[in-house]
C-alpha positions in Angstrom: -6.1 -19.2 -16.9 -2.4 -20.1 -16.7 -0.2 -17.7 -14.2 2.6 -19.3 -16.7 3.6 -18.6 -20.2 4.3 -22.2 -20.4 4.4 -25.4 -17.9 4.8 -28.9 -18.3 6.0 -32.0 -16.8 9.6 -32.1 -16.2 9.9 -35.2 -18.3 7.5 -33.6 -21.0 9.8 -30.4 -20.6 12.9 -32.3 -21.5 11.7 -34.6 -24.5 10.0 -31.5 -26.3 11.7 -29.5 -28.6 13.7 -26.8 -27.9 12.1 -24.5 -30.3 8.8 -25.4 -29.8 9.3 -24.7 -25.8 10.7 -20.9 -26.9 7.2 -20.7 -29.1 5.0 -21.5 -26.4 7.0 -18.8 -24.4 7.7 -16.2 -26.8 3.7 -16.8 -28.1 2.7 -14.9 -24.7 4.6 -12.5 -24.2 4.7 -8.4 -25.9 6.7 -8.5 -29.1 6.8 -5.1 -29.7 8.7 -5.9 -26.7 10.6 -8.9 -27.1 14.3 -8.0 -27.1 17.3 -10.1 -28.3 18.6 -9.9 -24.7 15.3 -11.5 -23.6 15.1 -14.0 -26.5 18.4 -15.5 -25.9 17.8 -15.5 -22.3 15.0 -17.8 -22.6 17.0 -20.1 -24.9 19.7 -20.2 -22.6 17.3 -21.2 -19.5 16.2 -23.8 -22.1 19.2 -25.5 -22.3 20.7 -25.2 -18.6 17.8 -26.8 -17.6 17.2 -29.4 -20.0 21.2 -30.4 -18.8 20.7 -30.0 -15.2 16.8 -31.6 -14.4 16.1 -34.4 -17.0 16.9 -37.1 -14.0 14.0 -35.6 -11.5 10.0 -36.5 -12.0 7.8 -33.1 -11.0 6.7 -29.9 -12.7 8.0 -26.7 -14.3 6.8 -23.5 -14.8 8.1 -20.2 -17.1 7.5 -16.8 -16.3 5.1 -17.3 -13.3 2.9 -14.6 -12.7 3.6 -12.7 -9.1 0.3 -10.6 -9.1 1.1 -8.4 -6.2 4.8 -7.6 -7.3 3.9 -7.2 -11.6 6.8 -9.5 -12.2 7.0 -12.9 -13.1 9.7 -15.0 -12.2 12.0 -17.3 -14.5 11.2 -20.6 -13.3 9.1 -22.5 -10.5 10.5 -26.3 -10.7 8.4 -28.3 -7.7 10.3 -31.7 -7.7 9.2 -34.1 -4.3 8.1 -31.9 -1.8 10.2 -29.2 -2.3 9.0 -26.0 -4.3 12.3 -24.4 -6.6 11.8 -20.3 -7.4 14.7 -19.7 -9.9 16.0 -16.6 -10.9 18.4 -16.6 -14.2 21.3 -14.3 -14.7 22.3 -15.1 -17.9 26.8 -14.1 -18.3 26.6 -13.1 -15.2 30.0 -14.2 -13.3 29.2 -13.2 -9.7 25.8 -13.8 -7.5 24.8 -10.1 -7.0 23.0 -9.0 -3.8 20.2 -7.1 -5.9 19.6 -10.5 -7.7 19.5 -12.3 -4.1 17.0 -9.7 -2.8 14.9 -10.2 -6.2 14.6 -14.6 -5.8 14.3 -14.0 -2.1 11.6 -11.3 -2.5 9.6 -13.8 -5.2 9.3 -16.3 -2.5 8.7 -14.2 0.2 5.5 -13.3 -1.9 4.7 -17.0 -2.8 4.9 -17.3 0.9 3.0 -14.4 2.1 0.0 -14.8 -0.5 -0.2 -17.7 -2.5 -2.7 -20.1 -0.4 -0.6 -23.5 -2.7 2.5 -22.7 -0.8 1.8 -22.3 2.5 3.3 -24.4 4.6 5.9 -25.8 1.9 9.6 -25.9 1.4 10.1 -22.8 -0.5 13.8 -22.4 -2.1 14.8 -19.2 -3.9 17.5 -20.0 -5.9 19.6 -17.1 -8.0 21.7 -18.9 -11.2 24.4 -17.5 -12.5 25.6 -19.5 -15.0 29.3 -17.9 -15.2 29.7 -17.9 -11.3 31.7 -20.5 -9.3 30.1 -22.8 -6.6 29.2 -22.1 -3.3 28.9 -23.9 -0.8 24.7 -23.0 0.4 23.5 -23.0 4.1 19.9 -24.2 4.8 18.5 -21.6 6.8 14.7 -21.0 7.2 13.7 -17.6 7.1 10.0 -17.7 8.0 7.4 -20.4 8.2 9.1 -23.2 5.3 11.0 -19.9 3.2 14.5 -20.5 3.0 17.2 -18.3 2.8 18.7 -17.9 -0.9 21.1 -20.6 -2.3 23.5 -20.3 -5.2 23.9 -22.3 -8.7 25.7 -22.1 -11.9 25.0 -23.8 -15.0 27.4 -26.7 -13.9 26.4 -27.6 -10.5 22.5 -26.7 -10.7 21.4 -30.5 -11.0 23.8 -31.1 -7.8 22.3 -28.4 -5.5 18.7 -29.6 -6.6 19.7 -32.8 -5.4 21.3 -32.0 -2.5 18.5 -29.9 -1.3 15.7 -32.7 -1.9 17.8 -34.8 0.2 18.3 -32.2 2.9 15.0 -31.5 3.2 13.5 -35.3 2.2 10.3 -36.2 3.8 7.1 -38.5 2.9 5.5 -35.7 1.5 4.8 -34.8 -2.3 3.1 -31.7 -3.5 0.7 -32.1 -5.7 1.8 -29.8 -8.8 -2.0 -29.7 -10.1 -3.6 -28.6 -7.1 -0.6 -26.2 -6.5 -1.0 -24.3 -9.4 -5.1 -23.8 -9.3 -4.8 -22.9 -5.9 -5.9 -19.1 -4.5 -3.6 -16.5 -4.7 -4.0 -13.7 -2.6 -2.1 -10.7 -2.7 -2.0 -7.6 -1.1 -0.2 -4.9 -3.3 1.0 -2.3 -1.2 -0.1 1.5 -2.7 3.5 2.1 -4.2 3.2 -1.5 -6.3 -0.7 -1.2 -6.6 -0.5 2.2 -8.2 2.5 1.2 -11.0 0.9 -2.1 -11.8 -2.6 -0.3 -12.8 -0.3 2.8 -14.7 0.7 -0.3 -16.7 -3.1 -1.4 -17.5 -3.3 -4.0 -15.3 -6.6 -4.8 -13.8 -7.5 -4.6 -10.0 -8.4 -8.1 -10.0 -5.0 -9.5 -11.0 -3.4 -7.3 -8.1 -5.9 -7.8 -5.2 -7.2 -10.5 -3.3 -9.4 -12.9 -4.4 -10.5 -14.7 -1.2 -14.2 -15.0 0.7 -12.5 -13.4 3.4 -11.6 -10.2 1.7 -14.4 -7.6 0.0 -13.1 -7.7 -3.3 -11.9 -4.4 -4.8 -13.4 -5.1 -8.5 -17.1 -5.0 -6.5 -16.9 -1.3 -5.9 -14.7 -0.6 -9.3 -17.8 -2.4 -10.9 -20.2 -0.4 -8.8 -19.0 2.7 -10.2 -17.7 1.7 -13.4 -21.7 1.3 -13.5 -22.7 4.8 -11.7 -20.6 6.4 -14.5 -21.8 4.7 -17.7 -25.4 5.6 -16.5 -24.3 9.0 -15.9 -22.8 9.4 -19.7 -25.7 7.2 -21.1 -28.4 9.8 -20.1 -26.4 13.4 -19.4 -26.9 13.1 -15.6 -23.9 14.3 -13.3 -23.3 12.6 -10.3 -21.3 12.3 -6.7 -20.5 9.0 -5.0 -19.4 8.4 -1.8 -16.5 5.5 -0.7 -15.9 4.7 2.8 -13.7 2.1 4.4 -11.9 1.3 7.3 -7.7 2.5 7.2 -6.2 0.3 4.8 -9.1 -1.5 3.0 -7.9 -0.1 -0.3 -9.9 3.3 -1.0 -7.1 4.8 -3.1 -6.3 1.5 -5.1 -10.0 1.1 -5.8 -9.6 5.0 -7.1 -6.3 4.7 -8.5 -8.2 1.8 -10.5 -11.3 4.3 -11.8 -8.9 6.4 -12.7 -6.8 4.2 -14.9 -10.4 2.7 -16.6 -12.2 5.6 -17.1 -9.2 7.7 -19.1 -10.2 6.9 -22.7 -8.9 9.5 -24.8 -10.5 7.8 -28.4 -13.7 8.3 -26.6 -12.7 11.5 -24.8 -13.0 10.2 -21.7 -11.0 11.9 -18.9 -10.4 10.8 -15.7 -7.7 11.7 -12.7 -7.0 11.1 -9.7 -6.9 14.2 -7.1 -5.4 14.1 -3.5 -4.5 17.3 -1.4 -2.2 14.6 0.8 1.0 16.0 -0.8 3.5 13.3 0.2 1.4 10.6 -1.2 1.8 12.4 -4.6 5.0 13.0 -4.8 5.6 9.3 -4.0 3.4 7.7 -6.3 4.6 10.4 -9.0 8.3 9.8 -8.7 7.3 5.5 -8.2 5.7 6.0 -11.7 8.4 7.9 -13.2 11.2 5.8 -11.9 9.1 2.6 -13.5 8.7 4.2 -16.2 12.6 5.5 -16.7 13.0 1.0 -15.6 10.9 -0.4 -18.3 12.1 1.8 -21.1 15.5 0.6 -20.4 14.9 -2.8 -20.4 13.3 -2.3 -24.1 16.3 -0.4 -25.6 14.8 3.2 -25.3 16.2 6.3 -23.4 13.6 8.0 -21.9 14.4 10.8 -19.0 13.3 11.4 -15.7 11.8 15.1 -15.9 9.9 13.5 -18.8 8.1 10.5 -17.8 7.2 12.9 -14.4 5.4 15.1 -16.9 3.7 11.7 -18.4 2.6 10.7 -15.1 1.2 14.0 -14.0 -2.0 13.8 -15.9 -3.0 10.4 -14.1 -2.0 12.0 -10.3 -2.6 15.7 -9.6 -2.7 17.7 -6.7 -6.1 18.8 -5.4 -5.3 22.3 -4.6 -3.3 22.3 -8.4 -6.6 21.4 -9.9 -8.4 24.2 -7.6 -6.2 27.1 -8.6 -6.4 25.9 -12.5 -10.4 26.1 -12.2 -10.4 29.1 -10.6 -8.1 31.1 -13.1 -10.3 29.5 -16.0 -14.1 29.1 -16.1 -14.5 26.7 -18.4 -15.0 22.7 -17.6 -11.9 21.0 -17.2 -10.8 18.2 -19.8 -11.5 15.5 -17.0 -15.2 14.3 -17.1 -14.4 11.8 -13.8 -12.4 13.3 -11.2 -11.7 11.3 -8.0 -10.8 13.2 -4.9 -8.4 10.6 -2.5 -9.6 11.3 1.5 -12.0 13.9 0.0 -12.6 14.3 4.3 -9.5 16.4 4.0 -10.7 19.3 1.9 -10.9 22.3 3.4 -13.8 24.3 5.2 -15.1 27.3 3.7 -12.5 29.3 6.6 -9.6 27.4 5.7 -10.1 27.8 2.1 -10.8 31.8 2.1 -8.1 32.6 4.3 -5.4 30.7 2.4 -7.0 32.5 -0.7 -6.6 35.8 0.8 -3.3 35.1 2.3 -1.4 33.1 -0.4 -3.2 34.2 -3.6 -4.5 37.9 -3.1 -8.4 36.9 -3.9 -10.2 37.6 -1.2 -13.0 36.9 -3.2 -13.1 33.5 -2.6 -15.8 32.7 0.2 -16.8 28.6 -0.3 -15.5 25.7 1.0 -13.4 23.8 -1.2 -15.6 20.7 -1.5 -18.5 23.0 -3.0 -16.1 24.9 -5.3 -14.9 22.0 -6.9 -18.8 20.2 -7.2 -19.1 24.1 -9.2 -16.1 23.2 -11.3 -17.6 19.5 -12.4 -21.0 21.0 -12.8 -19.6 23.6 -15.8 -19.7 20.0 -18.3 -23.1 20.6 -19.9 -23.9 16.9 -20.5 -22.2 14.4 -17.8 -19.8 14.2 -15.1 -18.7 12.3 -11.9 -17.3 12.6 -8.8 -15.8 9.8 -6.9 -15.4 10.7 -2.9 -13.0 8.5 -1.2 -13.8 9.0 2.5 -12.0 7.1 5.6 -14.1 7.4 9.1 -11.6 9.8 12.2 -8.9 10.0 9.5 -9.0 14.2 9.1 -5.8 15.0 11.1 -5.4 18.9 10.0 -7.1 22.2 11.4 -9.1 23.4 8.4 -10.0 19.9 7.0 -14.0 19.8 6.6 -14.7 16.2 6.6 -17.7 14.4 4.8 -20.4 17.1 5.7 -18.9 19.5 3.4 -19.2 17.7 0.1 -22.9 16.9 1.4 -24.5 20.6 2.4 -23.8 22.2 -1.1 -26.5 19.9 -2.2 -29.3 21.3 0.0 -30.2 24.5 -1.9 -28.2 23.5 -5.1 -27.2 21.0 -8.0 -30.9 20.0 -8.3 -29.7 17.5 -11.3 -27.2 15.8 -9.5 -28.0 12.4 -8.9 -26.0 11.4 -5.3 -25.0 7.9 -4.4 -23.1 6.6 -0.8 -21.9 4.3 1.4 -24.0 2.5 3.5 -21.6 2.8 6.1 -22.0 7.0 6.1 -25.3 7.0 8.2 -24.5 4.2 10.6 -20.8 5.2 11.5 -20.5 8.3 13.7 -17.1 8.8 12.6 -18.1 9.6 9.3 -20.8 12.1 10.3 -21.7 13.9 13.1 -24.1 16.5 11.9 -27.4 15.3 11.7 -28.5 17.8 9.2 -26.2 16.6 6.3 -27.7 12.7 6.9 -31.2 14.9 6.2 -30.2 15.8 3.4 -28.8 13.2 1.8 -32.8 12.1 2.6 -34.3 14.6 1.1 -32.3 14.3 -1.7 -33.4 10.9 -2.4 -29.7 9.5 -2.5 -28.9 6.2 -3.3 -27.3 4.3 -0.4 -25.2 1.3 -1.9 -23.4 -1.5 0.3 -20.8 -1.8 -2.5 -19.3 1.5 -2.0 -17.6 0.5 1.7 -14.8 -1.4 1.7 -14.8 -3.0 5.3 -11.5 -5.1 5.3 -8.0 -4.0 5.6 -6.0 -5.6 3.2 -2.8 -2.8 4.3 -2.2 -5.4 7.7 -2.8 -8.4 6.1 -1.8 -10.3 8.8 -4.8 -9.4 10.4 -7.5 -7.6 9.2 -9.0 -6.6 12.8 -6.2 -4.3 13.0 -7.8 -1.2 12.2 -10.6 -2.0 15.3 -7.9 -2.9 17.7 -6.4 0.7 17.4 -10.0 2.1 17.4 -10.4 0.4 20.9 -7.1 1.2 22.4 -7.6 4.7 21.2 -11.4 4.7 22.9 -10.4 3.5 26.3 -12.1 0.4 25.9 -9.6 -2.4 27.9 -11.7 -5.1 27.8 -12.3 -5.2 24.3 -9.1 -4.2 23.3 -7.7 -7.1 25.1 -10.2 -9.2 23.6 -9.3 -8.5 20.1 -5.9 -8.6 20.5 -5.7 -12.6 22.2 -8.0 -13.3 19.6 -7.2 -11.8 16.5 -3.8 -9.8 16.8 -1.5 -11.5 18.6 -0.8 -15.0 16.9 -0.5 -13.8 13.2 0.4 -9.8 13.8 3.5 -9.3 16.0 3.2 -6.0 18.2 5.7 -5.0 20.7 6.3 -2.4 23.0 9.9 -1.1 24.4 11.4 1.8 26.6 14.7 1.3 24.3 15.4 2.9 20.9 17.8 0.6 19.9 16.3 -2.6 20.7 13.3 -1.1 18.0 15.4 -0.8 15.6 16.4 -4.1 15.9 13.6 -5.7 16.1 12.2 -4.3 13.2 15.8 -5.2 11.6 15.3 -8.8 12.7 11.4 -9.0 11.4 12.2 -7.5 8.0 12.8 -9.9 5.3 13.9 -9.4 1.7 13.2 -5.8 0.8 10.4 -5.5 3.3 10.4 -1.7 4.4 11.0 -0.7 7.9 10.9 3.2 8.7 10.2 5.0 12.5 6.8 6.8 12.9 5.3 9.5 15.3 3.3 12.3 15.7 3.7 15.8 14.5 2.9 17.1 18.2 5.5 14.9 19.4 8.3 17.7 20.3 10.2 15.9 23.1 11.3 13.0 21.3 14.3 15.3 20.4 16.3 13.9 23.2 16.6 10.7 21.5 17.4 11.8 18.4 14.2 11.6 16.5 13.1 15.3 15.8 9.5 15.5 14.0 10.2 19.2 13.2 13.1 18.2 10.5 11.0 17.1 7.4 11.6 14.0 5.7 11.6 13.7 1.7 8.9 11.5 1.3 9.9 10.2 -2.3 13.4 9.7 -1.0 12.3 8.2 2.7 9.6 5.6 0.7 11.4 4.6 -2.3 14.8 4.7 -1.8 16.7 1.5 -0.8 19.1 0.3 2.1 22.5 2.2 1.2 20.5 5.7 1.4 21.0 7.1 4.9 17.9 9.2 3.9 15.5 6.1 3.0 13.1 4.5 5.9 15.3 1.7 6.1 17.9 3.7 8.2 15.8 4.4 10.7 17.0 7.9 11.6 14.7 10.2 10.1 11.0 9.9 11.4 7.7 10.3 9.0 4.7 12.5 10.6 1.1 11.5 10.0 1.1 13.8 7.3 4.1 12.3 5.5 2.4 8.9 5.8 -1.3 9.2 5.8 -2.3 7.0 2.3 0.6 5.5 2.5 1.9 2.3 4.2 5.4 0.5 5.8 5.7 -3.6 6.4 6.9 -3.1 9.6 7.2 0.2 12.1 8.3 1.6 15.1 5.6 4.3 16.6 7.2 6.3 18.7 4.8 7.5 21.4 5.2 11.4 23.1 3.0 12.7 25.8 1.0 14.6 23.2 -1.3 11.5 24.0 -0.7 9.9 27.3 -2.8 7.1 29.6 -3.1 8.6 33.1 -5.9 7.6 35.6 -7.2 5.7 33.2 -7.9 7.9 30.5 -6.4 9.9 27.8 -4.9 13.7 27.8 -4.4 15.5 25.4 -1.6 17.9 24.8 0.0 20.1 22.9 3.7 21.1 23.2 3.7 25.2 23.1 7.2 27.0 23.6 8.4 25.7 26.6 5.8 23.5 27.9 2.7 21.2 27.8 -0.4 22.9 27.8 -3.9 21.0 27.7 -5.2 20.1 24.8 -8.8 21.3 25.3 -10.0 22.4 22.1 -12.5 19.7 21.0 -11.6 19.7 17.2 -8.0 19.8 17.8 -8.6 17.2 20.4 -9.9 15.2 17.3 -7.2 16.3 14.9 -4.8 14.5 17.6 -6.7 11.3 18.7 -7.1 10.9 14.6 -2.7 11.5 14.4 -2.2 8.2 16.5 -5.1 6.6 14.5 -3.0 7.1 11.2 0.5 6.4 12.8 -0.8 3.1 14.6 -2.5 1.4 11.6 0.4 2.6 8.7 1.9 -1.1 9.5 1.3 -4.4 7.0 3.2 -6.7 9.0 3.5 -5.8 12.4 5.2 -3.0 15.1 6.6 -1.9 17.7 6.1 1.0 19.9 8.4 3.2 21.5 8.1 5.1 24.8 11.1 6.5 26.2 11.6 6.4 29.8 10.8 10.0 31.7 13.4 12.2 33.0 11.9 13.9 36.2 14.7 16.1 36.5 12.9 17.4 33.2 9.6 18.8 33.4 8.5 18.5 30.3 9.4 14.5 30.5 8.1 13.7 33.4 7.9 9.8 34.1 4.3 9.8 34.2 3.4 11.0 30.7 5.4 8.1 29.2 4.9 5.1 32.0 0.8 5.5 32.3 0.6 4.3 28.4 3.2 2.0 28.5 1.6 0.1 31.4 -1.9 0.4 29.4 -1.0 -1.3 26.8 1.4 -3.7 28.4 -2.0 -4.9 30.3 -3.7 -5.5 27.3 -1.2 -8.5 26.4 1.4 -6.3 24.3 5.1 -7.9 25.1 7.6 -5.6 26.0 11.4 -6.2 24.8 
């Protein structure tokens, strides 16, 4: 299948007729959709190019697919060895910085994930046909990516010529081969989540490659749990694990989006009690949303396309306190609960009841309240778990057991399907009893429901194990993973200066790649330099907004918890270590900051909570990081040199470069 809505030879391109080319395009495309603006867009790139490329031999592409992005760009020209990405601006008089960002970010992503272009001159170039020259610099960006250069309608045949000749070599790509080669993207959750709201498929957003488990294997898998489930009235629970990053919400995200079929009354939502990610992917909807309306001709306002997204993305403890004021089954006949390791203990859950809601009534945990609230459909249901191993981070949150012991005495009909990955992973279960009953329940274990690749760093998908060593004292093998695996294609970094973080991440971050600092909610005595955990960030604002907004990531003043960030992802971070979790004679400590002063951190589950905090801060990164450990201030006692210099030097040994 094309990634094109048309593509010929340049010389076929030129000698075809004008009308016929607009067709071809026009023929693919929406239109209900098609505008006039678009239309004589098209016609215009028509002619330009026609003028400007009918002396060069090579190929040319229309509206190339960029999977992981959900746009397509204008036009892909590859003429000798050199690959063109063109971005149009039809009238436009000026070459804007938004339209720079928008070619650049198209190659970047050709770059990145599209296996044809590695390793080839890659030339974003932003045309506006009413602008005057410029003179263009040839600077390479990363690998063969080269910064933006300019063209108007006039001089485009002269800077494509100019460029072959800079950059002339014996080389030719081979268009044909270019074009069927892999493509392998990796949609961050922000992108992932707004191309599937738009009824994409996973497939077309997710990578493709052997190297990868593919994300459609576990939709498939339970696509197939829940047509069994409605084809003979049985109600069911299935369990998802994967490592941090591997794509657990996207593969939910996706059953959510495929199973809501209102013809067919077919409900399906997707539930998280991780409040930040919510309101992100909420506002990312609705701001789409507000975006594509406009660029059809129709006003549509904020508050209301937040009250169209609302039924695809609820909040867990929303969907509680609705079931709990009404007894009847709820409308949704799927319901998929996003780190469904976070829901709260039968404690947790009563006492908030109690204190918060005046029913102190309530006396179960919330995993086997809300199996209760599924089980009131008379014919069918499912649940879809999404689990990820030493990821709870809160007091209160019950972890995988919980969902599992409501099913020893009860919910007899309930068929139960899991990961394989559940029963051989001690970080998803330490309580022998519930892998008994999973036994005795005759449960279904399935190898499709793990995902055991991170596509979040995909630079390196041994990320996730790295951290898991660092963060288990094991130096060998930590420094074995990172020669091997980490440090060629994942830059990581470690300083004792602020500033030079910041720019470093400043000098990694390329197009609109997002930078943003990170660090525990335990860590207290950052404050000193300026980064103060207790002032809360909004996370809408901090993930989405762009470079001018002193609130956004990309400012790198204010600094995201592991409870702002927890689901969600960065390219590129700066972790700023405390001495909440310090490397002395060698081993970790554990701390807690309590009025005026660290006190031990002895508590086994809090101990947990906190080693599971620098789990989610240290793998939050798709590109790369660096880590930030102030020096110590003896003078101070509750900075003292050694809480900051014992894990500096740790992971300086394992290879880490400082700056």
């Amino acid at each position: 299948m094309s990634r094109a809505f048309y593509n010929a030879s340049i010389d076929e391109f030129v000698n075809e007729d004008n009308n016929s080319i607009y067709g071809k395009i026009s023929g693919n495309y929406d239109l209900n959709k098609l505008t006039i603006q678009q239309s004589n867009a098209w016609k215009s790139q028509i002619e330009i190019l026609k003028r400007n490329i009918s002396s060069f031999s090579g190929e040319i592409y229309f509206e190339f697919t960029i999977p992981r992005m959900g746009k397509r760009v204008d036009n892909i020209l590859i003429i000798h060895n050199c690959i063109f990405v063109l971005e149009f601006k039809i009238g436009a008089d000026i070459y804007e910085k938004y339209a720079k960002e928008q070619a650049f970010d198209y190659g970047l992503d050709l770059n990145n994930f599209h296996e044809g272009s590695h390793n080839k001159n890659l030339i974003p170039v932003l045309i506006a046909d009413k602008a005057p020259s410029v003179i263009n610099n040839y600077n390479k960006s990363i690998d063969s990516l080269y910064q933006i250069i300019c063209a108007n309608s006039n001089n485009l045949k002269e800077v494509i010529d100019f460029t072959i000749q800079h950059l002339q070599s014996n080389e030719k790509i081979d268009a044909k081969l270019w074009e069927q080669s892999i493509y392998k993207p990796t949609p961050t959750i922000i992108e992932a989540a707004t191309a599937l709201y738009k009824k994409h498929n996973v497939a077309e957003i997710s990578r493709s490659d052997s190297g990868a488990e593919n994300l459609s294997v576990t939709s498939n898998c339970i696509s197939d749990i829940i047509d069994f489930s409605k084809d003979n009235n049985k109600k069911s629970i299935c369990f998802i694990t994967g490592v941090p990053g591997a794509g657990k919400t996207l593969a939910g995200l996706n059953i959510a989006n495929l199973r809501s079929n209102y013809e067919e009354e077919e409900h399906a939502v997707f539930l998280s009690g991780n409040g930040p990610l919510v309101d992100v992917l909420r506002e990312a909807l609705a701001r789409d949303k507000v975006k594509s309306a406009k660029e059809f001709g129709e006003t549509l306002s904020k508050e209301t396309a937040k009250s169209q997204v609302k039924s695809f993305i609820q909040n867990i403890h929303h969907f509680r306190d609705s079931s709990i004021k009404d007894d009847k089954a709820p409308i949704e006949k799927v319901t998929i609960f996003d780190e469904a390791q976070r829901a709260w203990t039968k404690e947790q859950a009563s006492s908030f009841m109690r204190r918060n809601k005046g029913n102190s009534d309530f006396n179960k945990s919330e995993p086997e309240f809300l199996i209760e609230v599924m089980d009131r459909h008379k014919d069918w249901c499912t649940i879809v778990c999404l689990i990820g191993g030493g990821q709870e981070i809160n007091t209160g949150e019950a972890g995988l057991e919980e969902w599992i012991r409501p099913f020893e005495n009860n919910f007899k009909d309930w068929n139960i399907y899991y990961s394989s990955k559940i029963i051989d992973d001690h970080n998803y279960i330490q309580d022998e009893n519930a892998i008994q009953i999973l036994k005795n329940r005759n449960a279904v274990k399935k190898d499709e429901l793990h995902l055991s690749v991170s596509l979040r760093s995909f630079r390196s998908a041994h990320l996730s194990n790295f951290i898991q060593q660092i963060i288990s004292n094991d130096l060998s093998n930590a420094k074995y993973i990172y020669n091997e695996y980490i440090a060629k294609d994942y830059p990581i970094r470690v300083t004792r200066d602020l500033d030079k973080a910041r720019k470093w991440l400043n000098q990694q971050a390329r197009g609109n790649e997002r930078v943003g600092i990170v660090a525990s909610s335990g860590a207290i005595r950052l404050r000193p330099f300026g980064l103060n955990v207790k002032a809360k960030i909004d996370a809408p604002i901090w993930f989405l907004n762009d470079k001018e907004d002193i609130r956004s990531s990309y400012f790198l003043e204010e600094v995201a918890t592991e409870f702002d960030i927890q689901g969600l992802e960065l390219d590129w971070t700066c972790v700023a270590w405390d001495g909440d979790f310090y490397y002395h004679k060698n081993q970790w400590n554990y701390k807690k900051f309590t009025g005026t002063t660290w006190k031990n951190n002895s508590n086994p589950e809090r101990v947990k909570y906190l080693i599971n905090s620098y789990r989610v801060l240290l793998t939050r990164a798709r590109q790369g990081m660096i880590i930030y450990l102030p020096n110590g201030n003896d003078e101070d006692f509750t900075r003292p040199s050694m809480i900051y210099d014992g894990t500096f030097n740790f992971l300086k040994s394992i290879g880490i470069k400082e700056i």
